[in-house]
N, C-alpha and C positions, 0 to 999 in steps of 0.2 A: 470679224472685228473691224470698227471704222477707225480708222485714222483721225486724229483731232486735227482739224485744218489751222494753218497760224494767220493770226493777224496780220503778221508784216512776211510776205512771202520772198522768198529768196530771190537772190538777182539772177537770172538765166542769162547764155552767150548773148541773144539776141538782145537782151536789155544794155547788157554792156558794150555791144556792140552802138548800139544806138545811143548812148552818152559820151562814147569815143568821138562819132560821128558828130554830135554836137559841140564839143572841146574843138574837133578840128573846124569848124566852121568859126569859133572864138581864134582860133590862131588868124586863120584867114581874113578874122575882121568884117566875118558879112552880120554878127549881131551888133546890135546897137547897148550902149547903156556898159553898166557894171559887172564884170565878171566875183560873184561871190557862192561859194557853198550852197546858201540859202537858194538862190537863185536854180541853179542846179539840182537840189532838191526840188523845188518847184517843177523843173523841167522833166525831172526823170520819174518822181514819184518813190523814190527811197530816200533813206537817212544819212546823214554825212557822213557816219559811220557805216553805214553798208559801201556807200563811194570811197570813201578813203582806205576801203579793206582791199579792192583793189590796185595794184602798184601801178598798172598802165592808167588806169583813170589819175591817179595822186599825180604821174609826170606827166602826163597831159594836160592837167588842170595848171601847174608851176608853170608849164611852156605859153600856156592861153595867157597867164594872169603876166607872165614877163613881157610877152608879144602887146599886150594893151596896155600899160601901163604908158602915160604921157612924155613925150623926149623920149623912148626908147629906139636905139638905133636898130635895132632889128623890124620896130614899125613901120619905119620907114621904108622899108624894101616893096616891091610891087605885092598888091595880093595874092599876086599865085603865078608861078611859074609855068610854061609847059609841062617841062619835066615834072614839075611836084602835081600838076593834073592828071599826068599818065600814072604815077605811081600811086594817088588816089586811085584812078581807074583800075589797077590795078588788083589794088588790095581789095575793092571792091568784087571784082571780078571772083576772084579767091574765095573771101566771106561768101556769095552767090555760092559756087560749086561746092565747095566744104555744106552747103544748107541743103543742096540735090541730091546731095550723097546721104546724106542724115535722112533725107524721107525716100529714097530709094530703097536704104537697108529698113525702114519702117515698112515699107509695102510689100520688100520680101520676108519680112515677117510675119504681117497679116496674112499675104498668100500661104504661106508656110503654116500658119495656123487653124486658117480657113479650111486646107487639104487634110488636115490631120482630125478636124471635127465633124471631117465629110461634105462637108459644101464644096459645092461645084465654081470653080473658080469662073468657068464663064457665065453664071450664074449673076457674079457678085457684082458682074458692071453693068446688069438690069440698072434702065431707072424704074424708081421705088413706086408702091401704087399710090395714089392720092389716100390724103388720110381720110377716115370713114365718117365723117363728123355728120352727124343730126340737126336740124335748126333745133333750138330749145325756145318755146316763146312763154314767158312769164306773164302770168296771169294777174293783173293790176286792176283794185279795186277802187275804184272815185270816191269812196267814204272816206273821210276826213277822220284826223282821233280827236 
């Protein structure tokens, strides 16, 4: 039985990670122009509604849009701190290992898989043979219709 694939595919961590990561470069102030929804759909490729179903994306976006906004006193502070750089580095670092860990336990499952259907695990990190492909030459006739 196939699964019916959807049009509009769900948002993965990875996706939301990466609209977090662009909200915080709107706080920082390194995009140019207007912080709006639209926009951000543009950016991310989902609908206001898949964005706003998230709560850290919704208070990230309120924080972008108060941080740009003209005369705001919190704009005026420098773009970035040491401190708020480490703590980016930070959380980045975290995201990174949390993602190691996730194809770690993927690979111990493949391996785990692989032993169980008989394949030889040192087998599996062969490189593969070249694929067998034939020229095919197409036989074209000068006759006009």
């Amino acid at each position: 039985m196939t699964r019916k694939r959807s049009r509009f595919p769900k948002m993965s961590n990875e996706d939301k990670q990466g609209v977090l990561h662009e909200l915080d470069a709107w706080c920082r102030r390194e995009r140019a122009g207007r912080l709006t929804w639209a926009r951000l759909e543009e950016l991310s490729g989902f609908t206001r509604q898949a964005l706003s179903s998230h709560p850290e994306i919704v208070e990230r976006y309120g924080r972008a849009k108060v941080l740009n906004r003209p005369g705001s006193q919190e704009a005026a502070q420098p773009r970035e701190t040491t401190d708020q750089r480490i703590l980016d580095l930070q959380r980045d670092v975290d995201n990174l290992k949390a993602l190691l860990n996730r194809y770690d336990e993927r690979w111990a499952r493949y391996a785990r898989n692989a032993a169980l259907l008989g394949y030889d695990l040192d087998r599996l990190g062969e490189p593969m043979d070249p694929p067998a492909r034939a020229v095919v030459r197409i036989a074209r006739s000068n006759r006009r219709a």
